[in-house]
DSSP file (Angstrom, degrees, kcal/mol; ACC not computed):
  #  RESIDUE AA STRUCTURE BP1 BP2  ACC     N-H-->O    O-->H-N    N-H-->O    O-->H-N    TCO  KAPPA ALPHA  PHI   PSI    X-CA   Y-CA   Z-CA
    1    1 A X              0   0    0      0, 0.0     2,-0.7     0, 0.0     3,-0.1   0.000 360.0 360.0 360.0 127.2    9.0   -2.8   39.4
    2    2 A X     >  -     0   0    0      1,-0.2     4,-2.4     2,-0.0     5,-0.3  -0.651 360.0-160.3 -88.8 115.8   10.5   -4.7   37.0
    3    3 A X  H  > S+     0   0    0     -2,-0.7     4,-2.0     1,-0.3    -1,-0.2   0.925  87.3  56.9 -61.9 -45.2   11.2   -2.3   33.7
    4    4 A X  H  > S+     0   0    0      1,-0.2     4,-3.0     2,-0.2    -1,-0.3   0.824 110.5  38.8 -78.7 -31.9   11.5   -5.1   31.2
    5    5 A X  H  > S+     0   0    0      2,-0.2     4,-1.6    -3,-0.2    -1,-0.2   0.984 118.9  49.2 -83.7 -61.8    8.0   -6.9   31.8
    6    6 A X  H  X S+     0   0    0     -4,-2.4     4,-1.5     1,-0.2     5,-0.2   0.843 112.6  55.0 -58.5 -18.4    6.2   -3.2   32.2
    7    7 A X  H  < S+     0   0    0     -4,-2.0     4,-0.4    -5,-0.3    -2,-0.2   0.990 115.9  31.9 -58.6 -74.7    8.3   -2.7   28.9
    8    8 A X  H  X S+     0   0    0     -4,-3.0     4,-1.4     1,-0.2    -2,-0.2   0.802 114.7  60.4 -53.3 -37.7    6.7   -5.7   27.2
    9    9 A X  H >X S+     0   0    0     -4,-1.6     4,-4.0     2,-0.2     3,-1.1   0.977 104.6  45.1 -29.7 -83.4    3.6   -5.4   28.8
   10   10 A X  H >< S+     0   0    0     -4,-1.5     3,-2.7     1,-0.3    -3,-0.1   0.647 112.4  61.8 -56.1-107.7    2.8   -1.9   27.5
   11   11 A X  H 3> S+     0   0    0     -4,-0.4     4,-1.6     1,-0.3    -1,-0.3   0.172 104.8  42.5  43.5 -82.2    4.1   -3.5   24.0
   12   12 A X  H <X S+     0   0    0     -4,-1.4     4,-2.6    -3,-1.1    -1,-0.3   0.860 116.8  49.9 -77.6 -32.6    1.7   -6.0   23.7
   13   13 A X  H <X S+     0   0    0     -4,-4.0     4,-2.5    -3,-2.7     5,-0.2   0.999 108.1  52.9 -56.0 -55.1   -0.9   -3.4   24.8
   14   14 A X  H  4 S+     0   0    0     -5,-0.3     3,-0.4     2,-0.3     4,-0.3   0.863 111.3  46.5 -29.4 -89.2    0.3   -0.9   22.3
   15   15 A X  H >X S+     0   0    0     -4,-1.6     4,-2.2     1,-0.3     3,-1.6   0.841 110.3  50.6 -28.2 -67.9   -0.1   -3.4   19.5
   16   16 A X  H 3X S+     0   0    0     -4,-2.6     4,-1.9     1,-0.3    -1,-0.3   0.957 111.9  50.6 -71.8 -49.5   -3.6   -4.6   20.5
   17   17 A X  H 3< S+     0   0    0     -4,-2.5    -1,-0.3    -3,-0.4    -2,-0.3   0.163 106.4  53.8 -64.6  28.4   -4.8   -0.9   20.7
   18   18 A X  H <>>S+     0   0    0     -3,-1.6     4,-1.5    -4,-0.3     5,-0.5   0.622 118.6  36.2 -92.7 -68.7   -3.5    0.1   17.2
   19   19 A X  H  X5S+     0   0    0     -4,-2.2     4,-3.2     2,-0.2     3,-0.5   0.967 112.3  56.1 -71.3 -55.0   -5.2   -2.6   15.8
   20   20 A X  H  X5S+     0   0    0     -4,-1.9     4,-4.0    -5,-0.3    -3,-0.2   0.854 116.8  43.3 -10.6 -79.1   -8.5   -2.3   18.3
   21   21 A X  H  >5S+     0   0    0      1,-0.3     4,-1.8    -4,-0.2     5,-0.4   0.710 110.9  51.9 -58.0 -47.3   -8.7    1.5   17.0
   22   22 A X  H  X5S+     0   0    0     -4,-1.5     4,-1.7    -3,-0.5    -1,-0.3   0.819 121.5  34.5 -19.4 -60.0   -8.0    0.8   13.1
   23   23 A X  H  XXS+     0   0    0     -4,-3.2     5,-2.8    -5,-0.5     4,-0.7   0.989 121.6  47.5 -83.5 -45.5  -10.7   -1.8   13.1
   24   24 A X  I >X>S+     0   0    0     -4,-4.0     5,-2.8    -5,-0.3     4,-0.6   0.925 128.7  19.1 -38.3 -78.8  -13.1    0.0   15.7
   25   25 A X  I 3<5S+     0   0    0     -4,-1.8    -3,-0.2     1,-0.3    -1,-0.1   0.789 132.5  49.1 -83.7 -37.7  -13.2    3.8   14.3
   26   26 A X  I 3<5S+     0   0    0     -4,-1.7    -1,-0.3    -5,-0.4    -2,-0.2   0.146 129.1   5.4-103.7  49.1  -12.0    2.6   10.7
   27   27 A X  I X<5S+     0   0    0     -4,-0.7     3,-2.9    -3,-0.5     4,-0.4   0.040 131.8  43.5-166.3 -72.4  -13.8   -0.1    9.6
   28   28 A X  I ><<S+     0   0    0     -5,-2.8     3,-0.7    -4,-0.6    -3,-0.2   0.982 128.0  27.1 -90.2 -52.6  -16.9   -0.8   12.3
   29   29 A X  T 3><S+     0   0    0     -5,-2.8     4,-1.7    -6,-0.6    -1,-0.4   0.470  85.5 115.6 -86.5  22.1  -18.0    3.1   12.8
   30   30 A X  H <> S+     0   0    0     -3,-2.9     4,-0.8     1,-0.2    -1,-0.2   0.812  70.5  52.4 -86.3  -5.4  -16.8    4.1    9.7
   31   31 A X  H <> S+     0   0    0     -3,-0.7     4,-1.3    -4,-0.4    -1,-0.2   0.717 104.3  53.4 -66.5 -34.5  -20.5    5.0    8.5
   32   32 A X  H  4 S+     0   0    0      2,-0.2     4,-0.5     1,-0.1    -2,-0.2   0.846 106.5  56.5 -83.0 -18.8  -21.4    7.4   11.5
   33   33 A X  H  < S+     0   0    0     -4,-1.7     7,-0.2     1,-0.2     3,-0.2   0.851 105.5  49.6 -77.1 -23.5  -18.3    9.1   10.7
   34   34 A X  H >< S+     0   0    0     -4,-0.8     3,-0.5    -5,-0.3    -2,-0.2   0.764 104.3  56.7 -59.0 -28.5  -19.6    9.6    7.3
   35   35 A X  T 3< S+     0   0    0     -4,-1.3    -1,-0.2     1,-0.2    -2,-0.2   0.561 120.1  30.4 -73.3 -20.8  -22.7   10.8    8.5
   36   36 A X  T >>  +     0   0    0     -4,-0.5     3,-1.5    -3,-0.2     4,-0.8  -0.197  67.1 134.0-135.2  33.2  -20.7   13.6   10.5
   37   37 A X  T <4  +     0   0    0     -3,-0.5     3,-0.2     1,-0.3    -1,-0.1   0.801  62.3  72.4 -72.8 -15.6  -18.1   13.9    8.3
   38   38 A X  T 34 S+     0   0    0      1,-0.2    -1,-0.3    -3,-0.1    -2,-0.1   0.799  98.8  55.5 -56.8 -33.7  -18.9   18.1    8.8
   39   39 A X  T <4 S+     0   0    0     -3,-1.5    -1,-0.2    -6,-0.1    -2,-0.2   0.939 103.6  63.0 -81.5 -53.9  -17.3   17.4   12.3
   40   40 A X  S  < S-     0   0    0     -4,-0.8     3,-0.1    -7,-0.2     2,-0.1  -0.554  80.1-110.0 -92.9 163.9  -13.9   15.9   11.2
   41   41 A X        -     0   0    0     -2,-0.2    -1,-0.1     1,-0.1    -2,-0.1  -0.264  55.1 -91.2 -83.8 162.4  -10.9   16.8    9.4
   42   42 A X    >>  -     0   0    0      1,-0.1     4,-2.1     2,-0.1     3,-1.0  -0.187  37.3 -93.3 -86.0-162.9  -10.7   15.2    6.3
   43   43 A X  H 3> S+     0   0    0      1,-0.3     4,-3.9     2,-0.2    -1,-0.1   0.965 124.1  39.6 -76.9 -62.1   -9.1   11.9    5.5
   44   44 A X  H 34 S+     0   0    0      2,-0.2    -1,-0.3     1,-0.1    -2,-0.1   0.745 111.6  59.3 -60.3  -6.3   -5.6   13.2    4.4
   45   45 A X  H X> S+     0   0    0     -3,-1.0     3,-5.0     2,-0.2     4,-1.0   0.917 102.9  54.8 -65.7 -82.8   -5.6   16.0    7.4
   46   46 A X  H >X S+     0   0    0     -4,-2.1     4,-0.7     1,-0.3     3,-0.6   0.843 100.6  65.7 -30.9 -40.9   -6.0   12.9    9.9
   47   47 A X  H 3< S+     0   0    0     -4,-3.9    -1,-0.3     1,-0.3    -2,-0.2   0.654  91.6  55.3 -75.9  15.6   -2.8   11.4    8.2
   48   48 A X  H X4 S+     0   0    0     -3,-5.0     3,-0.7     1,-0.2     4,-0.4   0.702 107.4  60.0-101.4 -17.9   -0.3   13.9    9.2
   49   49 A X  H <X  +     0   0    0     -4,-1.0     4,-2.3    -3,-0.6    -1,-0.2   0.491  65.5  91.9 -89.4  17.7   -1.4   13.1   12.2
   50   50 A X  H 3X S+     0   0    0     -4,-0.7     4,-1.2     2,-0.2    -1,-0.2   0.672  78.8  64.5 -48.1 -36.6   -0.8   10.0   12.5
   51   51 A X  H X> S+     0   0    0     -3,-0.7     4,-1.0     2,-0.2     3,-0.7   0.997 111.5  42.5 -32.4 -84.4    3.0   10.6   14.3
   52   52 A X  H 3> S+     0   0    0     -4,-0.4     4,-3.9     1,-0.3    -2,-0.2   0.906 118.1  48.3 -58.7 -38.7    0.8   12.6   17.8
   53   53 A X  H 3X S+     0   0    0     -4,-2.3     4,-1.3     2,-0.2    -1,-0.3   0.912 110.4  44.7 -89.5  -6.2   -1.9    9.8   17.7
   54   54 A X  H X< S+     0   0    0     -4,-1.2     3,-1.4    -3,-0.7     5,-0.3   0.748 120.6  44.9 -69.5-105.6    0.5    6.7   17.6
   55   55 A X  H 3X S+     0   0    0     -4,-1.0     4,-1.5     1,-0.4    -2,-0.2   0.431 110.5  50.2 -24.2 -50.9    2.5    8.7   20.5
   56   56 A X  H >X S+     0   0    0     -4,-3.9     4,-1.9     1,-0.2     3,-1.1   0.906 117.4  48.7 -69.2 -44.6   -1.0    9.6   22.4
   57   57 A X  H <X S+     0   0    0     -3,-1.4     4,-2.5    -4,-1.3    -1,-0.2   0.813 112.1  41.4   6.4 -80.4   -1.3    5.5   21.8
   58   58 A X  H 3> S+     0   0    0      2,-0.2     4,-0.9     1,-0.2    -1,-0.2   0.647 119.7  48.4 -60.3 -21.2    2.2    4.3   23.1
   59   59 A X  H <X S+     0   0    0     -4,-1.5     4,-1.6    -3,-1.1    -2,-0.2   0.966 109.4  48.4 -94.7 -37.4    1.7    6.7   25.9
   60   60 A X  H  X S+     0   0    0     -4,-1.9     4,-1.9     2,-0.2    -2,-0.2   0.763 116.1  48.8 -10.3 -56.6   -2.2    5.6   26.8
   61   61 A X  H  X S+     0   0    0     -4,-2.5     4,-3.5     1,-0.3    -1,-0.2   0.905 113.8  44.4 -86.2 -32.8   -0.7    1.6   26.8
   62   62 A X  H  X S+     0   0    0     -4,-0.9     4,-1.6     1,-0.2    -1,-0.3   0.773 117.5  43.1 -89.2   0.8    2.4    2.4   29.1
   63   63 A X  H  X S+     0   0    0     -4,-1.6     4,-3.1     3,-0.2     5,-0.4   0.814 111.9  52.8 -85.5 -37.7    0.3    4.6   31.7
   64   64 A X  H  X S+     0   0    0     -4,-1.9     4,-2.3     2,-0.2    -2,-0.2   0.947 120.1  37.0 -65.7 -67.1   -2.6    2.0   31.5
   65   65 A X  H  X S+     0   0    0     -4,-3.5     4,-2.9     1,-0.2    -2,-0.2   0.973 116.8  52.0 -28.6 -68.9    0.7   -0.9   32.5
   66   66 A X  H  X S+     0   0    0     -4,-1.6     4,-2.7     2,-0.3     3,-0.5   0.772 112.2  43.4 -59.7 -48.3    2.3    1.5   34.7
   67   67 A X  H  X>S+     0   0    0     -4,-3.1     4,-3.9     1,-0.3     5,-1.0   0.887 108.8  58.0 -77.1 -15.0   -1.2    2.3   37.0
   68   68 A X  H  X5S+     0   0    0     -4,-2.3     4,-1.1    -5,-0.4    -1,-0.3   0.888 107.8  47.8 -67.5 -22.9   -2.1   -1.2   37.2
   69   69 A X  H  <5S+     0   0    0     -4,-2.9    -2,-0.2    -3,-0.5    -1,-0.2   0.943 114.9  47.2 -56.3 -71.8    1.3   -1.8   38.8
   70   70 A X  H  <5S+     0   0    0     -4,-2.7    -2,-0.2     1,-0.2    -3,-0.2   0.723 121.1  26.0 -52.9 -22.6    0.8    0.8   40.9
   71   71 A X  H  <5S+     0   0    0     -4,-3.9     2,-0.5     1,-0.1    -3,-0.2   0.741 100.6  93.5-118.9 -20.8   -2.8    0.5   42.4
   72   72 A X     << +     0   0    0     -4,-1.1    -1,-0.1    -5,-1.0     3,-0.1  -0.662  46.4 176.2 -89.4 132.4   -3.0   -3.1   42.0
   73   73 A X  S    S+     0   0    0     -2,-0.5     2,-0.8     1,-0.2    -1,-0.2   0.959  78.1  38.0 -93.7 -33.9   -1.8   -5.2   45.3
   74   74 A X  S    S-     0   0    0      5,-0.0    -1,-0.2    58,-0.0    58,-0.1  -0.733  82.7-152.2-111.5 126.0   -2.5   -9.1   43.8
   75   75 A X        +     0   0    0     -2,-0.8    58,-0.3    -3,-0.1     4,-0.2  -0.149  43.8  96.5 -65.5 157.6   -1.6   -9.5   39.9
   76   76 A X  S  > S-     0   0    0      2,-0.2     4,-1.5     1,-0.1    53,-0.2  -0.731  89.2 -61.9 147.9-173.7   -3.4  -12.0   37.7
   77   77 A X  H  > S+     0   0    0     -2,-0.2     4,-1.6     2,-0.2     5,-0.2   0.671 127.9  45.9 -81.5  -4.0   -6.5  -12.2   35.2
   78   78 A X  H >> S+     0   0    0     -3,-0.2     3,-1.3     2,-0.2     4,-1.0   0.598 115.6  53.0 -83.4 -77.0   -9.6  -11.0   38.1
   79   79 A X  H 3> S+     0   0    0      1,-0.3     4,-1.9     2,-0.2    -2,-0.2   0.259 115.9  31.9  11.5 -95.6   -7.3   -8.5   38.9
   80   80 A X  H 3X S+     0   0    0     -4,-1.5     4,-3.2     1,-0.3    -1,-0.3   0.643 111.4  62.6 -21.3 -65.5   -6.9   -7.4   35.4
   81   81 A X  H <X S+     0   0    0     -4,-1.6     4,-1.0    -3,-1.3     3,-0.4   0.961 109.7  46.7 -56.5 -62.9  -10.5   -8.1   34.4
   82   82 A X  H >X>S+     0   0    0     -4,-1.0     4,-2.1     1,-0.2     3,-1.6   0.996 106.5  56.0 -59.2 -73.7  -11.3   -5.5   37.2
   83   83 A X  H 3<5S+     0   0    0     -4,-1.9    -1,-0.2     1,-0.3    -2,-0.2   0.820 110.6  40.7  13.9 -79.8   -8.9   -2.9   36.2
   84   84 A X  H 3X5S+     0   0    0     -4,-3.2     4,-1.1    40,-0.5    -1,-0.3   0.483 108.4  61.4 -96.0   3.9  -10.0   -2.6   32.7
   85   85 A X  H <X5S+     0   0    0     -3,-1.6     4,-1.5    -4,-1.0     5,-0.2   0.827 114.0  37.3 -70.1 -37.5  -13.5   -2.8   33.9
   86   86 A X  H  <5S+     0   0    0     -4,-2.1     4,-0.2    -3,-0.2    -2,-0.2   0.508 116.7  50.9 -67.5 -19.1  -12.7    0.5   36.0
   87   87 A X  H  ><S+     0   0    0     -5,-0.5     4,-3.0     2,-0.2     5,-0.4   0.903 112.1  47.9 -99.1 -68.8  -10.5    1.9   33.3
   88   88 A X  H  X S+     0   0    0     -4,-1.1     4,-3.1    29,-0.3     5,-0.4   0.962 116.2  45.9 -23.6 -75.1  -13.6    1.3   30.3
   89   89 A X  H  X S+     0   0    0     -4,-1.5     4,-0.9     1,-0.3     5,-0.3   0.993 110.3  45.7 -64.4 -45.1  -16.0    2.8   32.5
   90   90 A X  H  > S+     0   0    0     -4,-0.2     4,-0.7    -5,-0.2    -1,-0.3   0.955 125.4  37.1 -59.1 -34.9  -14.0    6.0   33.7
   91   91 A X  H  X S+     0   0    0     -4,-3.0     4,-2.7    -3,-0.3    -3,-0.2   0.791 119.5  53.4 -96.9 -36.6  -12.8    6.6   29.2
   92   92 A X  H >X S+     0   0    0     -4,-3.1     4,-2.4    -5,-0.4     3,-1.5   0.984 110.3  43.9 -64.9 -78.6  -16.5    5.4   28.3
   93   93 A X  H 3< S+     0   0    0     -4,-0.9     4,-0.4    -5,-0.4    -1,-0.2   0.592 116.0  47.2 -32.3 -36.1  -18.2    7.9   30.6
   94   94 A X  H 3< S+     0   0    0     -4,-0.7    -1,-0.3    -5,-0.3    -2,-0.2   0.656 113.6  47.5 -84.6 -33.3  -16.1   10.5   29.5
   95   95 A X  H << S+     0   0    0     -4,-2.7    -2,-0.2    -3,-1.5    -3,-0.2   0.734 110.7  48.7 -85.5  -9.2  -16.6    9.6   25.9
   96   96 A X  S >< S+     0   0    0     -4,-2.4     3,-1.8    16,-0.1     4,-0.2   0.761  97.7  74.2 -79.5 -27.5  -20.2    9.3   25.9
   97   97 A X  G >  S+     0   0    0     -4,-0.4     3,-0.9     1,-0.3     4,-0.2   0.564  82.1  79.0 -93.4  -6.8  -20.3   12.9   27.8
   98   98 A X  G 3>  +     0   0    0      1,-0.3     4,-1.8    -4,-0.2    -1,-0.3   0.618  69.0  72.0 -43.4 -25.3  -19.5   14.1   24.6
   99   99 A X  G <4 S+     0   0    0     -3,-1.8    -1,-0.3     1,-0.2    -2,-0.2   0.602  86.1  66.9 -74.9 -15.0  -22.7   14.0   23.2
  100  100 A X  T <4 S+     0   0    0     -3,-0.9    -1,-0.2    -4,-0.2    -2,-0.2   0.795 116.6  28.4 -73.8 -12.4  -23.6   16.9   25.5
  101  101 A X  T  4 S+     0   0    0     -4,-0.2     2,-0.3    -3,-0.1    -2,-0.2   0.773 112.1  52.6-120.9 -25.7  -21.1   19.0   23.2
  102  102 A X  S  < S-     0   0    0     -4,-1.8     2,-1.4     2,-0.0    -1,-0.1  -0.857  79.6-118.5-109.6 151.9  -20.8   17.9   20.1
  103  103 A X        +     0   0    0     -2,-0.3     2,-0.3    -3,-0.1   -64,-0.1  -0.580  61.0 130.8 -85.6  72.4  -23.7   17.2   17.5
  104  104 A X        -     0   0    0     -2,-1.4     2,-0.4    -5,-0.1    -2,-0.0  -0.604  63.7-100.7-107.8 171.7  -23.3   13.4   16.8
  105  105 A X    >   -     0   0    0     -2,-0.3     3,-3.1   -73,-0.1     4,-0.4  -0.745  37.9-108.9 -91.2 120.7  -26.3   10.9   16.9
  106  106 A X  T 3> S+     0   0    0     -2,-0.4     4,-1.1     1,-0.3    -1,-0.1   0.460 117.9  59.2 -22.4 -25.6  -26.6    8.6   20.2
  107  107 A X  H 3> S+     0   0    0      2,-0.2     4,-5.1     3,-0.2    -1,-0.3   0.780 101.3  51.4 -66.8 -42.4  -25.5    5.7   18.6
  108  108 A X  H X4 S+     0   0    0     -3,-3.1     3,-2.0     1,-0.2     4,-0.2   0.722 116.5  43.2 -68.1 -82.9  -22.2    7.3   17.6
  109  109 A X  H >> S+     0   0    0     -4,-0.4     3,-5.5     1,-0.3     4,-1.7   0.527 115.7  48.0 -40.3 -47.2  -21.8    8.2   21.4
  110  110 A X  H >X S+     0   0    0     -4,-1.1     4,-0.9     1,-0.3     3,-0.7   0.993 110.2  54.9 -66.1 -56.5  -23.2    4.3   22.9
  111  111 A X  H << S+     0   0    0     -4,-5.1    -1,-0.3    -3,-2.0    -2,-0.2   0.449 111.1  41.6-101.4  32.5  -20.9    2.9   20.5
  112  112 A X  H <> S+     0   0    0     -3,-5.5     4,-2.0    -4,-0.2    -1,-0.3   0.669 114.0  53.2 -92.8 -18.7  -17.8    5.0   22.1
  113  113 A X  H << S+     0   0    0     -4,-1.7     4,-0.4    -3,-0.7    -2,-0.2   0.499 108.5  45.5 -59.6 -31.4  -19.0    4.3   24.9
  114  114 A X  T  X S+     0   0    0     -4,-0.9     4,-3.8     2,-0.2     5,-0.3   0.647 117.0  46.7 -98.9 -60.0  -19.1    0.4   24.1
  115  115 A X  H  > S+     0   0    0     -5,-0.5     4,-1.7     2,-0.3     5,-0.2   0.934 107.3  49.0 -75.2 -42.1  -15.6    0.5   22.7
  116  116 A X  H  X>S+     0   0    0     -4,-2.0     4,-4.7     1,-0.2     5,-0.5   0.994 121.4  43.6 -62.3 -55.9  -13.5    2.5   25.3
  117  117 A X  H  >5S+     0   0    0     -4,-0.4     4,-1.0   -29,-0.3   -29,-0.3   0.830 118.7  37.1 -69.0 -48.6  -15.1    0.1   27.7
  118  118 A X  H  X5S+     0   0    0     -4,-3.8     4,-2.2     2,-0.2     3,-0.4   0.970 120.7  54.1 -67.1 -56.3  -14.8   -3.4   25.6
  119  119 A X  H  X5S+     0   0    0     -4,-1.7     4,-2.1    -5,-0.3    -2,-0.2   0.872 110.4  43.5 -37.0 -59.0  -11.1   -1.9   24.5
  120  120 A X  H  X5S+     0   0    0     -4,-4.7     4,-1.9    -5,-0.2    -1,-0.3   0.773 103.9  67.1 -76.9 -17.4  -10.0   -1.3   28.4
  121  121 A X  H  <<S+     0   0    0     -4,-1.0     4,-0.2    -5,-0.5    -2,-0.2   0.861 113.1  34.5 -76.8 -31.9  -11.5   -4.9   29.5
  122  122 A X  H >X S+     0   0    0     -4,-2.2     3,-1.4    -5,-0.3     4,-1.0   0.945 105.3  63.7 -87.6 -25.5   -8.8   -6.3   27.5
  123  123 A X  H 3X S+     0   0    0     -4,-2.1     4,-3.5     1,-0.3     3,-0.2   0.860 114.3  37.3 -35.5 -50.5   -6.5   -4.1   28.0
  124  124 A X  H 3X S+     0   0    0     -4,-1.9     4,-0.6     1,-0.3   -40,-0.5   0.180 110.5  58.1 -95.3  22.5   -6.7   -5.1   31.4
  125  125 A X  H <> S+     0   0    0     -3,-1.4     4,-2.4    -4,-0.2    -1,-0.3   0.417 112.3  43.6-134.2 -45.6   -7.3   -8.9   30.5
  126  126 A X  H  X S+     0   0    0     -4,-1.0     4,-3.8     2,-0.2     5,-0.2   0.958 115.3  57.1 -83.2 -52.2   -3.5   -8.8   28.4
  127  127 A X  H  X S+     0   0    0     -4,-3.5     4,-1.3     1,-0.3    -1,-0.2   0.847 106.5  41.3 -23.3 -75.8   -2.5   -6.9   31.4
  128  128 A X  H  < S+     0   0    0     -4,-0.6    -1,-0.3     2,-0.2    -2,-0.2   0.778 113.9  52.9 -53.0 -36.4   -3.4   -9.5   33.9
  129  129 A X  H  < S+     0   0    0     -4,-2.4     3,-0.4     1,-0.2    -2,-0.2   0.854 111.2  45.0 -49.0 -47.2   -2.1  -12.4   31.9
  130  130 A X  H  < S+     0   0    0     -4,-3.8    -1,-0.2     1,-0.2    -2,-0.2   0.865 115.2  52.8 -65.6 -32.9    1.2  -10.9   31.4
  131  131 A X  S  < S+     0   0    0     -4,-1.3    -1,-0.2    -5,-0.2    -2,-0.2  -0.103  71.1 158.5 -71.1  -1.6    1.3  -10.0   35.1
  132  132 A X              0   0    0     -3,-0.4   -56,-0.1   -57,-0.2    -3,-0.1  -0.263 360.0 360.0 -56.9 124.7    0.6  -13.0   37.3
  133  133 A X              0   0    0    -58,-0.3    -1,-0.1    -2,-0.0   -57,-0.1   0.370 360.0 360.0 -66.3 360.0    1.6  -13.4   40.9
């Protein structure tokens, strides 16, 4: 496996989910989180955490690299495109099943559900591009 391309790889992933989430949760949902702001911490709480969710981030983009290395045998953009079609639906399912636990509105859940899933198809889209056999 070649470090320096899974290095850059995760990189460019890293980068496009920083911005993905920033525009997703702060800008395009930022009204259903208003709506449920009783559920989250408030705005200046979230910034100390900013450190653990960049890390949970950096670690997300190089595990994301690292299993598409690992489970996929021919690189390239179907590859890829499949991937993060598998990867979206396994983080979507699991972020829509939230709604069984938490008391958010069905929209907020369809549109994590929308976004893990649009978010990992590209993931796996940058993936395959960088990655070609």
């Amino acid at each position: 496996m070649d470090t320096k391309k899974v290095f850059i790889t995760s990189l460019v992933v890293f980068i496009f989910v920083f911005l993905f989430e920033m525009i997703f949760h702060g800008f395009m949902l930022r009204g259903l989180y208003m709506e449920t702001a009783s559920l989250w911490r408030p705005p200046e709480a979230m910034q100390s955490f900013f450190p653990l969710s960049s890390a949970v981030q950096i670690l997300f983009s190089l595990f994301s690299v690292l299993f598409y290395k690992l489970l996929v045998k021919e690189y390239g953009v179907k590859s890829g495109l499949i991937f993060g079609s598998f990867l979206g639906l396994l983080f979507g399912i699991s972020q829509f099943g939230l709604y069984a636990y938490m008391p958010i509105p069905m929209i907020l859940a369809v549109a994590w559900f929308a976004g893990i899933f649009l978010e990992s198809l590209i993931i796996g889209l940058i993936i395959g591009l960088m990655n070609k056999n």
